[in-house]
C-alpha positions in Angstrom: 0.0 0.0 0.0 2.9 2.5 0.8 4.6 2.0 -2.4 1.1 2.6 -4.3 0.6 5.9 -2.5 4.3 7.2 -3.2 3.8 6.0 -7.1 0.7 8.2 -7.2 2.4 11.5 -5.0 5.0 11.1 -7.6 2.8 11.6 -10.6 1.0 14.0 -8.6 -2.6 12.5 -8.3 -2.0 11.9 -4.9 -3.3 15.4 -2.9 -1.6 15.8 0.4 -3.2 17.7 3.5 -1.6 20.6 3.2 -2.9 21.1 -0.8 -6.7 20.5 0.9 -8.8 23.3 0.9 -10.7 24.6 3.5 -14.4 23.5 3.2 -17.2 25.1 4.9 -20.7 25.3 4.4 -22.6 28.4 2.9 -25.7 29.5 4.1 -26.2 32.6 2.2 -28.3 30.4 -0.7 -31.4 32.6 -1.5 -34.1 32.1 1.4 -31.3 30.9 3.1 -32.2 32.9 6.2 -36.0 32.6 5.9 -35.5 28.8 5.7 -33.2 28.6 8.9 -35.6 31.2 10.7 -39.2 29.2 10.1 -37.0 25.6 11.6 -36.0 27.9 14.2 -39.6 28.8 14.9 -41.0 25.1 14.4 -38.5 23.8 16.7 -39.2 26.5 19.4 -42.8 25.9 18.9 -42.4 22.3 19.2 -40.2 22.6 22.5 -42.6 25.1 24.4 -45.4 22.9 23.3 -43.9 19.9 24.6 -42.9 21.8 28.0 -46.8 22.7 28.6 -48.0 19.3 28.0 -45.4 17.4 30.5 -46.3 20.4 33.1 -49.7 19.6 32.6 -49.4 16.0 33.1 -47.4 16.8 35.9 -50.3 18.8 37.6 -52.8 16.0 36.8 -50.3 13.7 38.4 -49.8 15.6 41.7 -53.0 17.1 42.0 -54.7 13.3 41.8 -56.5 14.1 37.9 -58.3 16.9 39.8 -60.9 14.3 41.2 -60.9 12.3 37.8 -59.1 9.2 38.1 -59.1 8.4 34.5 -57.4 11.2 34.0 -54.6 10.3 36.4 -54.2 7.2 35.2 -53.5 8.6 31.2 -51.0 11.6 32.6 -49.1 8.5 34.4 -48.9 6.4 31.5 -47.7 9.6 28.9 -45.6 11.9 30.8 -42.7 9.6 30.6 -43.1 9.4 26.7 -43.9 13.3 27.2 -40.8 13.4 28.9 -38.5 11.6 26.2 -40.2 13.4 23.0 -39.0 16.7 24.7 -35.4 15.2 25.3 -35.1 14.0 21.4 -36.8 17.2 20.3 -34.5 19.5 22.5 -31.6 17.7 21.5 -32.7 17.8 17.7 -32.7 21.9 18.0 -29.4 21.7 19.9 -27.9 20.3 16.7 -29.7 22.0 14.3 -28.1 25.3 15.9 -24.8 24.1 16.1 -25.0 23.1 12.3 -26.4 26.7 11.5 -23.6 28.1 14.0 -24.9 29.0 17.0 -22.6 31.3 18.9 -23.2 30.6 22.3 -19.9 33.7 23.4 -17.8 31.2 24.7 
């Protein structure tokens, strides 16, 4: 394998990693910026929405369905799927903002 990889630096087809050009993505593309703000915006949306509903099955939790036990019973069988959608979907957002280059001052 060596002697393949010095037969091809030597005709030149071989590109070392100082010839390698810096790549980085571009996000100016037209709508670029509308495009990253409306999955900014559906993200958001998603998270806060996800945050009321495990609050609320929370409170139905605690506060004993507010007298209606069926009620209980569904909060204490979803909250921990509640709970797990908001993790995937928080960590889903976390990504998507590092890709887009969130600049977090550090």
């Amino acid at each position: 394998m060596d002697k393949l990889v010095h037969a091809l630096e030597r005709q030149g087809i071989v590109v070392t990693a100082d010839e390698m050009p810096d790549i980085s993505p571009d996000f100016g593309f037209p709508g670029g910026t509308l495009l990253n703000q409306i999955a900014s915006w559906i993200l958001g949306g998603g998270l806060v929405l996800a945050f009321i509903a495990l609050i609320v099955l929370v409170l139905l939790i605690v506060f004993k369905g507010f007298g209606n036990q069926g009620a209980q019973q569904k909060a204490s069988g979803l909250a921990v799927p509640v709970f797990l959608g908001l993790v995937v979907l928080g960590s889903i957002t976390a990504v998507y903002h590092f890709i887009i280059g969130l600049d977090l001052g550090l």
